[in-house]
C-alpha positions as CSV (number, residue, x, y, z in Angstrom):
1,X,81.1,81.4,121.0
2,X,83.7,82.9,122.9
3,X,86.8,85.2,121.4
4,X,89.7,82.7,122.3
5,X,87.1,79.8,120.3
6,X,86.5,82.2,117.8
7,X,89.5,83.4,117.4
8,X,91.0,79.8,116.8
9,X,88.1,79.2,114.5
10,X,89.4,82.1,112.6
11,X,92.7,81.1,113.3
12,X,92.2,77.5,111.2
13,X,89.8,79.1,108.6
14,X,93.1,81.6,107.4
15,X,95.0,78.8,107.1
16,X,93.3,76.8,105.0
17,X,93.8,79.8,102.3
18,X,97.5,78.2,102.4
19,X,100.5,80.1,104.4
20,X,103.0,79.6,101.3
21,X,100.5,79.9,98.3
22,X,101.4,82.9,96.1
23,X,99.4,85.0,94.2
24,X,101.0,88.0,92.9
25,X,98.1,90.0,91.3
26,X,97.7,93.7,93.2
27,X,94.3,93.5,91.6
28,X,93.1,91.3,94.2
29,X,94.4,93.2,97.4
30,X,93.2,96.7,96.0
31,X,89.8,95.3,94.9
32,X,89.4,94.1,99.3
33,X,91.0,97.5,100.0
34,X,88.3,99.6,98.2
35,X,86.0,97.7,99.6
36,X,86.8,98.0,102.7
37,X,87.0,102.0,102.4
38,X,90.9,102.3,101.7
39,X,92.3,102.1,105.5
40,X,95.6,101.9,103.7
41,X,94.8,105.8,103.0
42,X,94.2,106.3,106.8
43,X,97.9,107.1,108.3
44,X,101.2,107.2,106.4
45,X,103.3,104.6,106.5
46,X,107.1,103.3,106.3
47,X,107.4,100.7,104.2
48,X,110.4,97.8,104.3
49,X,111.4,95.2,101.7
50,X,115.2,93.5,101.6
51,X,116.7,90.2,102.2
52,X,117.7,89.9,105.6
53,X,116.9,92.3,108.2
54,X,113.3,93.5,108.0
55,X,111.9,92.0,110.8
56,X,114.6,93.6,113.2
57,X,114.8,96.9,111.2
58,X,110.8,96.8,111.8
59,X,110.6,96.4,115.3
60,X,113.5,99.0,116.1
61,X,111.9,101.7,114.1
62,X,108.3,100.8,115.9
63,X,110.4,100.8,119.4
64,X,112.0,104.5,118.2
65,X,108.2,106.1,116.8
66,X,106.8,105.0,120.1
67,X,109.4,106.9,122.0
68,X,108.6,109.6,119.9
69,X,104.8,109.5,121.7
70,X,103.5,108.1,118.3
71,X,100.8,105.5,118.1
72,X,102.3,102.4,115.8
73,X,100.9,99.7,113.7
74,X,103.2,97.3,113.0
75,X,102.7,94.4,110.3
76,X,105.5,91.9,110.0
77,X,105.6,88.1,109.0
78,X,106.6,84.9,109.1
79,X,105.0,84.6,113.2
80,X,106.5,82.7,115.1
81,X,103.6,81.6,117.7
82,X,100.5,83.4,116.9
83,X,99.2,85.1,113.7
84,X,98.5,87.9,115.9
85,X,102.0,88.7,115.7
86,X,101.9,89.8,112.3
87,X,99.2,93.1,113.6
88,X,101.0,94.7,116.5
89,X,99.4,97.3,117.9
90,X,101.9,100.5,119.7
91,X,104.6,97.4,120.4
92,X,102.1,94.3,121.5
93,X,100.0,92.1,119.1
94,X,96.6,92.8,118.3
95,X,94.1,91.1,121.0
96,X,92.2,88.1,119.9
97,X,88.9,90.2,120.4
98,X,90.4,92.9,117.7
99,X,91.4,89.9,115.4
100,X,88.0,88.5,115.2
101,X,86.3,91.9,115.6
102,X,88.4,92.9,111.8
103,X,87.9,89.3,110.4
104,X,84.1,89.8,110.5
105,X,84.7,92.8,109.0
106,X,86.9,91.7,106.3
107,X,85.7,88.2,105.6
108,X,82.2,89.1,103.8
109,X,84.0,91.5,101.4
110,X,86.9,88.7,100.7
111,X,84.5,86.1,100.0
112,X,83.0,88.8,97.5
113,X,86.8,89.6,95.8
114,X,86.9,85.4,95.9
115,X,83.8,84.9,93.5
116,X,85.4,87.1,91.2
117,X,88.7,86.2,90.7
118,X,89.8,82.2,89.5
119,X,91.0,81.3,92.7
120,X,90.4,82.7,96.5
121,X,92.7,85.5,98.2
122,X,96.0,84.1,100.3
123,X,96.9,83.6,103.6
124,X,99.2,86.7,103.3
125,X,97.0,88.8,101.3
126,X,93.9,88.5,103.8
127,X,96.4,89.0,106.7
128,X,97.3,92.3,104.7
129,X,94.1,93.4,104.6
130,X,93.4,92.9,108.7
131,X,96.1,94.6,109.1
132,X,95.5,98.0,107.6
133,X,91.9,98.0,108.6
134,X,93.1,97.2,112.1
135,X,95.3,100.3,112.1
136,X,92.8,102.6,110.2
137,X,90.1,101.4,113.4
138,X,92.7,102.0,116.0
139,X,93.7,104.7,114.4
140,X,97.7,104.7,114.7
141,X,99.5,107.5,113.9
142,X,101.9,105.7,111.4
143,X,102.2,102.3,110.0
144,X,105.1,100.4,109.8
145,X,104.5,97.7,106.9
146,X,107.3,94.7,105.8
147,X,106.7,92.9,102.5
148,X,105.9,89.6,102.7
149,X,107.8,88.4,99.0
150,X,109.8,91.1,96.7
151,X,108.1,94.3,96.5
152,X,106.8,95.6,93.2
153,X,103.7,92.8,93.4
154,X,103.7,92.5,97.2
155,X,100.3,92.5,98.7
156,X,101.6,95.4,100.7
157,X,102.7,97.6,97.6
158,X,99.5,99.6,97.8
159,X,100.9,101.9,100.4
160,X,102.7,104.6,98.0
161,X,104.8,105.0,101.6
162,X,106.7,108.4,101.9
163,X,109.5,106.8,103.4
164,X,110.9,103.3,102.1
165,X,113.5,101.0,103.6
166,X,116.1,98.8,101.7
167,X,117.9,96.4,104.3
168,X,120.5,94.3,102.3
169,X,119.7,92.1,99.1
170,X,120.7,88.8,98.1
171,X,120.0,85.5,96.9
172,X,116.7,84.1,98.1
173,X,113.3,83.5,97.0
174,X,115.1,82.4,93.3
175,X,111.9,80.8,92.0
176,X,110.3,83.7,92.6
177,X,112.0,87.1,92.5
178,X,114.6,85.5,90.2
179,X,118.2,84.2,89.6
180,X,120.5,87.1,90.3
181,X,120.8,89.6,93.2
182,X,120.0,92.6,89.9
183,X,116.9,90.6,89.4
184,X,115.5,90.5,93.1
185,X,116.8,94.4,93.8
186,X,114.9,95.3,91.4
187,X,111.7,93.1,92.2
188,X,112.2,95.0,95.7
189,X,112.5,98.0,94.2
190,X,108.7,98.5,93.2
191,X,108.0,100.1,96.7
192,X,109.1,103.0,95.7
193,X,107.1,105.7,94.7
194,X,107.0,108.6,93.3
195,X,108.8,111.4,95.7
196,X,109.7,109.1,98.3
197,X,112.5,109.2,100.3
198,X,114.6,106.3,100.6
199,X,116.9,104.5,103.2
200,X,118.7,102.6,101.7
201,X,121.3,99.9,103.3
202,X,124.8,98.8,102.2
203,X,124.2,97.0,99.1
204,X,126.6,94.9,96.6
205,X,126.9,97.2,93.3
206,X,124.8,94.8,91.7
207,X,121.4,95.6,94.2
208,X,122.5,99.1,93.8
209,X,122.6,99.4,90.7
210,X,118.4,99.0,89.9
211,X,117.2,100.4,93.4
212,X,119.3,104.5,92.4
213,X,118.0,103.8,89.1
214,X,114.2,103.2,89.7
215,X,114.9,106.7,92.2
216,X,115.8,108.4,89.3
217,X,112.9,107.2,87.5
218,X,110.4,108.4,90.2
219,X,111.9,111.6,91.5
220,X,112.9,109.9,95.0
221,X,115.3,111.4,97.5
222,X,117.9,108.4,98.9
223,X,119.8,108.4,101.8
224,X,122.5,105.6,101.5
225,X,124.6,104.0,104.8
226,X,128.4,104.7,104.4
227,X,127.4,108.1,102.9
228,X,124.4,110.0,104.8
229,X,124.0,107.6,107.7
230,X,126.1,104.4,109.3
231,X,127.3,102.8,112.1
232,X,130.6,105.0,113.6
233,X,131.6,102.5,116.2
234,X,130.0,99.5,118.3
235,X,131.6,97.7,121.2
236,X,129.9,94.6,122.8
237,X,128.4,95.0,126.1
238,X,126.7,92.8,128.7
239,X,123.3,91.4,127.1
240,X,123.8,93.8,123.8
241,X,126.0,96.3,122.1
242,X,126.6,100.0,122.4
243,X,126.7,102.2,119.4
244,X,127.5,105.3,117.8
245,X,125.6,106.0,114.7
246,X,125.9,108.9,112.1
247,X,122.1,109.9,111.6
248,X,120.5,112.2,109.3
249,X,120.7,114.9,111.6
250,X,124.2,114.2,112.9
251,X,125.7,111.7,115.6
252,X,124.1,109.9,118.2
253,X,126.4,108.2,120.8
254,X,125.5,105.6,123.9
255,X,123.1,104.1,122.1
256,X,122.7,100.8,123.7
257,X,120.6,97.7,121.9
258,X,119.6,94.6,123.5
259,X,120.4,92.4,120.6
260,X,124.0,91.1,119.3
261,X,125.9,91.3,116.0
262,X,127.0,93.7,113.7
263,X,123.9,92.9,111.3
264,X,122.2,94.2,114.2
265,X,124.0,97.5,114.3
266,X,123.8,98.3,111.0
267,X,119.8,97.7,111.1
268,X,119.7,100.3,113.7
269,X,121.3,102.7,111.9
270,X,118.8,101.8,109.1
271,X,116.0,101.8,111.6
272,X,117.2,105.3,112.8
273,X,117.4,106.7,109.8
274,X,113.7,106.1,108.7
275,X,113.0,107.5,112.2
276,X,114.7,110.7,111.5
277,X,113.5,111.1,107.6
278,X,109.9,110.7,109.2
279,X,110.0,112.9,111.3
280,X,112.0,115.6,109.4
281,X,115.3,115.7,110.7
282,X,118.0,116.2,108.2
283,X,121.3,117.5,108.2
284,X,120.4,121.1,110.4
285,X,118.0,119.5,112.9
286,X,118.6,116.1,114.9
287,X,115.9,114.4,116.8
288,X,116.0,114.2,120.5
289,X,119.3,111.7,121.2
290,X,117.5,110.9,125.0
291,X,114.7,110.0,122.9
292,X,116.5,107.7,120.6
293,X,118.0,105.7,123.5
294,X,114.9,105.1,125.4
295,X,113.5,103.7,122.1
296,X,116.5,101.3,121.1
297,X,117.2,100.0,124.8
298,X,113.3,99.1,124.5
299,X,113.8,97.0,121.1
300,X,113.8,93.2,120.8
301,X,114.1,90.6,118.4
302,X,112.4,87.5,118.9
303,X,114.2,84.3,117.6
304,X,117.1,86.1,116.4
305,X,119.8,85.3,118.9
306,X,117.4,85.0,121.5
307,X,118.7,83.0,124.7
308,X,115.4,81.1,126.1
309,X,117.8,79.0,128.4
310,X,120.6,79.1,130.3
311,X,123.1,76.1,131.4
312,X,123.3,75.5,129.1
313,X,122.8,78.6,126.7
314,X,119.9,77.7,124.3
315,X,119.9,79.9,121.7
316,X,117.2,80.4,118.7
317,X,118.2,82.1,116.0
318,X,116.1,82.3,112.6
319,X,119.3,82.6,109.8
320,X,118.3,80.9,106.8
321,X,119.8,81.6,104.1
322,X,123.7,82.1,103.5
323,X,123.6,85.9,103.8
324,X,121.3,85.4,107.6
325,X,123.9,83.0,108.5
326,X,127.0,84.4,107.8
327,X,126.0,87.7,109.9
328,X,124.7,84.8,112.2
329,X,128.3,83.1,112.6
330,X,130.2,86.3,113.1
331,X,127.9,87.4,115.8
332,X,128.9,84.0,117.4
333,X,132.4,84.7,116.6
334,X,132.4,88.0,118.4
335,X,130.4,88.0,121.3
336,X,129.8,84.7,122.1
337,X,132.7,82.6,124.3
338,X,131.5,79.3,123.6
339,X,134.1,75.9,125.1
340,X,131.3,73.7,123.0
341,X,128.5,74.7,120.6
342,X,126.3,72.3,119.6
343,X,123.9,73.1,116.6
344,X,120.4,71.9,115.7
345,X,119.1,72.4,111.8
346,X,116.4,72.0,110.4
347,X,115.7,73.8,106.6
348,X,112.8,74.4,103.8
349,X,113.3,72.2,100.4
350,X,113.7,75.0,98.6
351,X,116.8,76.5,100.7
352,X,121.0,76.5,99.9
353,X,120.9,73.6,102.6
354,X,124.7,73.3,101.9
355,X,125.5,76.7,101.7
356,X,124.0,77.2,105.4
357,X,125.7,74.3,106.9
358,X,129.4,75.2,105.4
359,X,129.4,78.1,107.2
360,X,128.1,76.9,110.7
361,X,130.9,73.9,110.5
362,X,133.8,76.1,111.6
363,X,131.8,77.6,114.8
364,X,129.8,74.3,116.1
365,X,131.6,71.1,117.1
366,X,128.5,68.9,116.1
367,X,125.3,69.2,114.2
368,X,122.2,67.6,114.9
369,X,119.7,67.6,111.8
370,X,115.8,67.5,112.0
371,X,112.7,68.5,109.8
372,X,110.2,71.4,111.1
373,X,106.8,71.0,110.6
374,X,106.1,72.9,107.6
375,X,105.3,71.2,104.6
376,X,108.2,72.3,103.3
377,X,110.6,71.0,105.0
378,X,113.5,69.0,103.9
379,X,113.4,65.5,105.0
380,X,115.6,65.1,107.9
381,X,117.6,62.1,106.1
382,X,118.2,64.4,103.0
383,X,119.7,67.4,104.8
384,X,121.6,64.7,107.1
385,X,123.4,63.7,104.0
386,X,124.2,67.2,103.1
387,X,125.2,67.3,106.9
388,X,127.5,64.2,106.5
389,X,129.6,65.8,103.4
390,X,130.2,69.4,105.1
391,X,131.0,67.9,108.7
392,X,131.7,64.3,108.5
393,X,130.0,61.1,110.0
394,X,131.3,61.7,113.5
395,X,129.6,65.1,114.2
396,X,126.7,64.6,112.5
397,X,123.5,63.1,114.4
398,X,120.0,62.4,112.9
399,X,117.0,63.1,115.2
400,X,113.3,63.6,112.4
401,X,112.0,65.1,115.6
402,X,112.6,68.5,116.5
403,X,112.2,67.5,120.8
404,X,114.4,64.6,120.2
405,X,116.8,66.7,118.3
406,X,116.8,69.3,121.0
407,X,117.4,66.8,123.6
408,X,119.8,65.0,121.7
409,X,122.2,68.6,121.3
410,X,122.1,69.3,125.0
411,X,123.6,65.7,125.2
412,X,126.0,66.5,122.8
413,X,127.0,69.6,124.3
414,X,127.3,68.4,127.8
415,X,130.0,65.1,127.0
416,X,133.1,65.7,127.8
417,X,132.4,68.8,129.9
418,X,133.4,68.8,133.4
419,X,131.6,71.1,136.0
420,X,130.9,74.1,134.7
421,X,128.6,74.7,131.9
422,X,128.2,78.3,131.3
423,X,130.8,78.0,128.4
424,X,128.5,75.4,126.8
425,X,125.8,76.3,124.1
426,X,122.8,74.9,121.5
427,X,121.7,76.8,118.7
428,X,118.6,76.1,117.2
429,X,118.7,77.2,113.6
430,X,118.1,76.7,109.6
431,X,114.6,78.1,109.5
432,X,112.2,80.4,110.9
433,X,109.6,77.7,111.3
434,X,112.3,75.5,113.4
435,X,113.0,78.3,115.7
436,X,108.8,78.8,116.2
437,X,109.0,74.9,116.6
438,X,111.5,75.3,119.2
439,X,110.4,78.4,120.8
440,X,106.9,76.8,121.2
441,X,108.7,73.9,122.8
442,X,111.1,75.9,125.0
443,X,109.2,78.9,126.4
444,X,106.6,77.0,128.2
């Protein structure tokens, strides 16, 4: 059998573990790890946990450590085409001969940790395990590690990391993490560990409130924005924004960063941050400001205010829930010049459906609802409903299928437009699984 069939042999045998079941038992993971020879032991790591952000704030610290000359590991999730995503390997994702190369690895010892325990090891926590033991074969020089849910019984939280990140915490994952912003900071909270040192983001009193307190508790050093690091100034500029940013080690100017909004800035102030306290800069030694430049110039995003088509403007963009989409809006607001924006939505069940689609009504002149192909999704009709209330009948369309809904925007977008259409725009939004829907359907 060849890689690529392997590899998608692989590929379908993960996912019958179930990408949304959750098990939160550390047992489980450290019982693979040991097994496996603890490659989480094998390189230190930065560890990430918050509600919006992590993703972006991953990817720009990985862009700055390989500036730095480092070799990276970089583990991330949801993916958007490929579970390779989740394993990146100094900036690309792992290779499908790696992937299969680790799985055989891993897979024996799994099925061992799976007779033992009442029912088998998720998606997330096997994907966990291929990724340390991909970065402990590599080897990487540091890891740079997001939760997947919360923190204190993430998969992930075997790391012990020196240096922990806190990008901004609200309301999501209720069910789970649950029912007030003090309850999920503090679920996010377990990453840190004894003698850590934390970044920590701008947080509403009530996330702050647990997070300094559990640093108290364990003898961590924090570093908060608005205080020890932040964003000085930002001014929009062709395909990005430059910025100043106060770091650890003092103040970094003509920073320039292909990606747009001011929830971007502020993660790469985070993301500088956890550079500098990594490396040891503090407040009487700065880290190389050339450096820093070349590394955030090189940064991207994927499906977060990514254009994948012009005339007019496509753009995917993975806000979904009402803290994603507010930053979401004002980036719109700010930097966009849109004549007509036409949006297309579809959401998870389990989502503040309403929430989301009051605050894209006053920036998009019509909505066109859809469902995504996760099993979670809310059915089309339902969150047209929701649609119907927030934006009335006229603006609303229903397309169940995510191509038909797409077409059916640039439609919508067009009418009424004479000549020109570089002032006319579609954004695909609601969900991460809608924008890897769309992204598959767009970027071929």
């Amino acid at each position: 059998m060849t890689d690529r069939a392997e590899f998608a042999s692989i590929d379908a045998e993960l996912a019958q573990r179930g990408f949304t079941r959750m098990v939160f038992d550390l047992g489980r993971i450290e019982q693979l790890l040991d097994l496996l020879g603890s490659p989480q032991r094998a390189y230190p790591a930065i560890h990430l946990t918050g509600t919006n952000g992590k993703t972006s704030t991953a990817r720009m610290i990985d862009s700055l450590l390989r500036a730095f000359g480092l070799h990276t590991g970089r583990y991330t999730s949801p993916h958007l085409e490929t579970v390779r995503e989740r394993i990146s390997l100094d900036g690309e994702p792992v290779s499908e001969e790696r992937f299969v190369s680790t799985y055989r690895e891993v897979a024996p010892l799994a099925e061992l940790v799976d007779q033992k325990s009442t029912e088998p090891l998720t998606y997330f926590e096997m994907t966990t395990a291929l990724a340390f033991a991909t970065f402990a074969d590599a080897p990487v020089d540091v890891s740079v590690v997001e939760v997947g849910l919360g923190g204190a019984e993430d998969a992930t939280n075997v790391l012990s990391a020196g240096v922990c990140v806190l990008t901004p915490i609200g309301l999501d994952h209720t069910e789970w993490l649950g029912d007030t912003v003090e309850d999920i900071a503090l679920a996010k909270a377990g990453i840190i560990h004894p003698g850590a040192t934390v970044v920590l983001a701008a947080q509403e009193e009530e996330a702050a409130r647990p997070i300094l307190e559990r640093c108290v508790e364990v003898g961590a050093t924090v570093a908060r924005e608005g205080s020890e690091f932040g964003v000085l100034r930002r001014a929009v500029a062709i395909g990005g924004q430059v910025l100043t940013l106060q770091g650890l080690g003092g103040v970094y100017e003509d920073i320039f960063i292909p990606l747009h909004g001011a929830h971007q800035a502020q993660n790469a102030a985070v993301a500088l941050a956890a550079v500098e306290a990594f490396l040891g800069a503090g407040a009487n030694r700065q880290i190389v400001v050339d450096t820093v430049r070349e590394g955030f110039a090189a940064a991207s995003s994927p499906g977060r205010l990514e254009r994948v088509r012009s005339a007019p403007t496509i753009l995917l963009d993975g806000a979904h829930n009402p803290h994603g989409m507010a930053a979401t809006v004002t980036a719109l607001q700010e930097e966009f010049a849109f004549s007509r924006l036409v949006a297309v939505v579809g959401v998870l069940a389990d989502k503040d459906a309403e929430s989301l689609l009051e605050l894209l009504e006053p920036v998009v002149d019509a909505i066109v609802v859809t469902r995504n192909t996760s099993p979670r999704a809310m059915p089309a009709e339902e969150l047209a409903g929701l649609a119907v209330e927030v934006f009335g009948p006229d603006r609303v369309e229903l397309a169940p299928e995510l191509p038909d809904a797409i077409e059916a925007a640039v439609g919508l977008a067009e009418s009424d437009v004479q000549g020109e259409l570089s002032g006319v725009g579609v954004l695909v939004t609601g969900s991460v699984v809608t924008v890897a829907d769309a992204r598959r359907l767009l970027k071929k």
